[in-house]
Backbone as JSON, one array per atom type, in Angstrom:
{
  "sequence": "XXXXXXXXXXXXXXXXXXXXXXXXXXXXXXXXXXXXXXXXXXXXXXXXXXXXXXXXXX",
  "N": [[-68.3, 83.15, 7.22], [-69.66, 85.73, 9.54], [-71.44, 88.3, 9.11], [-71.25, 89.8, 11.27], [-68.65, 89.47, 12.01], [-67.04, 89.59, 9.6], [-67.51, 92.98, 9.43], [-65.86, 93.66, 11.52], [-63.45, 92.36, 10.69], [-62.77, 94.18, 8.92], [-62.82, 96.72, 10.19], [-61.11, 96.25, 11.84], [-58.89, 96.09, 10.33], [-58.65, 99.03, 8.81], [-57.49, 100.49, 11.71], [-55.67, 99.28, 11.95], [-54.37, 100.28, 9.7], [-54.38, 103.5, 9.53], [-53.96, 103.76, 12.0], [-51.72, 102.26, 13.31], [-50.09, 102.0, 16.49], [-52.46, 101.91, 18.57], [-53.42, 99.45, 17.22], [-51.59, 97.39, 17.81], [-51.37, 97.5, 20.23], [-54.06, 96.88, 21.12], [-54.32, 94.01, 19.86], [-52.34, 92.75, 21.13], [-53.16, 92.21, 23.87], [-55.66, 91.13, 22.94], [-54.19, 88.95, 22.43], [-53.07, 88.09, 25.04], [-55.46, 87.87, 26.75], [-56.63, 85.84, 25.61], [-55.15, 83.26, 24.13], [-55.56, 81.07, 23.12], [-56.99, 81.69, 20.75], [-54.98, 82.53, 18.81], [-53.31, 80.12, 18.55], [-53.43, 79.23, 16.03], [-52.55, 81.0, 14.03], [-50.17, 81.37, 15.24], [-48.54, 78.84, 14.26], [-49.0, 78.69, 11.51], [-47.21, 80.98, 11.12], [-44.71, 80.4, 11.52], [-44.51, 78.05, 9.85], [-44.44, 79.46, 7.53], [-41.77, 81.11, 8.25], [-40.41, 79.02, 8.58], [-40.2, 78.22, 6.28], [-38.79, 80.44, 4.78], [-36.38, 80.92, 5.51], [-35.36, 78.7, 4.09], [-35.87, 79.47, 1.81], [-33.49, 81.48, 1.96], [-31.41, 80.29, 2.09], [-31.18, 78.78, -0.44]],
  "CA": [[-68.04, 84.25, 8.12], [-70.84, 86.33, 9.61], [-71.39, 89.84, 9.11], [-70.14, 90.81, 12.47], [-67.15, 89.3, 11.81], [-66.51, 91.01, 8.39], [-67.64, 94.42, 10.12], [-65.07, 93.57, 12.83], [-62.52, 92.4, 10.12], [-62.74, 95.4, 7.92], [-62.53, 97.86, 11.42], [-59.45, 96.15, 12.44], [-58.09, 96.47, 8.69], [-58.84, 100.71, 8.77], [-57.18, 100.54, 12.65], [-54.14, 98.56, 11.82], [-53.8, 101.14, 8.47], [-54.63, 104.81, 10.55], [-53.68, 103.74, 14.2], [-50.45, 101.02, 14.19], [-49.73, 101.9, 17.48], [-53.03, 101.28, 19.1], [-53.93, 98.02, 16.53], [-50.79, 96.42, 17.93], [-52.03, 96.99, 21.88], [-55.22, 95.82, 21.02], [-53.78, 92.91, 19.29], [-51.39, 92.58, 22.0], [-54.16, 92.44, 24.87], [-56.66, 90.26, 22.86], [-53.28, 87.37, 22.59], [-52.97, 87.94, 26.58], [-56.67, 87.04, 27.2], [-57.32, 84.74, 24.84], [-53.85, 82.68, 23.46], [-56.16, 80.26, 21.91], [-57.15, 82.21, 19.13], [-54.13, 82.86, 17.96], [-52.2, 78.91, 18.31], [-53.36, 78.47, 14.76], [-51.38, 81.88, 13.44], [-48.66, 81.28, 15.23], [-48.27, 77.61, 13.34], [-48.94, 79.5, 10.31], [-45.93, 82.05, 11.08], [-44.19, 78.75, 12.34], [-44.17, 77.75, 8.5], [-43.5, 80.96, 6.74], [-40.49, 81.15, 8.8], [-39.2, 77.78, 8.19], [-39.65, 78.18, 4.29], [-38.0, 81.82, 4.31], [-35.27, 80.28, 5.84], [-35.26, 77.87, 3.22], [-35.25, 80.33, 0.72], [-32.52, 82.53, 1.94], [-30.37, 79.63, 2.53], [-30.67, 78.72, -1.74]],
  "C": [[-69.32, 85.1, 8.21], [-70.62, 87.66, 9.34], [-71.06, 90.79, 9.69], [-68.5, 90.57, 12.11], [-66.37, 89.73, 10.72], [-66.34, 91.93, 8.96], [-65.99, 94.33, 10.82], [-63.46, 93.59, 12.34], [-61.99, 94.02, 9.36], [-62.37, 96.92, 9.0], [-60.47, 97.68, 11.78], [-58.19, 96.38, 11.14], [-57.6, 98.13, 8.5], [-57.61, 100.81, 10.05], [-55.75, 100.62, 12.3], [-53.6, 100.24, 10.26], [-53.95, 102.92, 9.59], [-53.87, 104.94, 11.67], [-52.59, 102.31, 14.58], [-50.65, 101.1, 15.24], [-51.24, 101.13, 18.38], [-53.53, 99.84, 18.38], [-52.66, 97.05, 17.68], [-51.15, 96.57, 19.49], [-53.27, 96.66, 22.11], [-55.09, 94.18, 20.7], [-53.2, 92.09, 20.56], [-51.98, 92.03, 23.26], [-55.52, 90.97, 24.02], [-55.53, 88.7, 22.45], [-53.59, 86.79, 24.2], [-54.13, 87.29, 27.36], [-56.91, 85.91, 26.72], [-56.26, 83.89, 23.83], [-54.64, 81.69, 22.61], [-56.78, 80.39, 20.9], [-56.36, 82.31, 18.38], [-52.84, 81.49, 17.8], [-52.22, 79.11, 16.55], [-52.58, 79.54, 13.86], [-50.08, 81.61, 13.89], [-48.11, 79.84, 14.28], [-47.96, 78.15, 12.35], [-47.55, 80.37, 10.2], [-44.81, 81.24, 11.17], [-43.46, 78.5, 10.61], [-43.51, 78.47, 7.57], [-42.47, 80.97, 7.12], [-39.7, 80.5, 8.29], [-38.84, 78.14, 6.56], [-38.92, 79.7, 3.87], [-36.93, 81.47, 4.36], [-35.07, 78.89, 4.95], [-34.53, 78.6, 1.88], [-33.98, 81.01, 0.38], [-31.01, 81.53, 1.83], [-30.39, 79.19, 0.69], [-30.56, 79.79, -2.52]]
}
């Protein structure tokens, strides 16, 4: 990871903690442009899901 992209991580980290409301319409706005950044989270959430629902069900 480059250094912008730390910087960038660590901004959106402060954002999301200070400013929910605007992190999640930023968030919200950079899915809408760009859905192919985010296939590989949704998979990821995809899984978590299934195995919660695994869990809850033993």
């Amino acid at each position: 990871m480059s250094n912008l992209d730390e910087s960038i991580g660590k901004i959106l980290l402060e954002l999301q903690k200070d400013d929910p409301d605007t992190f999640k319409k930023l968030i919200r706005k950079a899915q809408e442009e760009n859905p192919e950044l985010f296939e590989e989270i949704d998979e990821g959430n995809k899984k978590i899901d299934k195995f919660n629902c695994k869990v809850d069900k033993d």
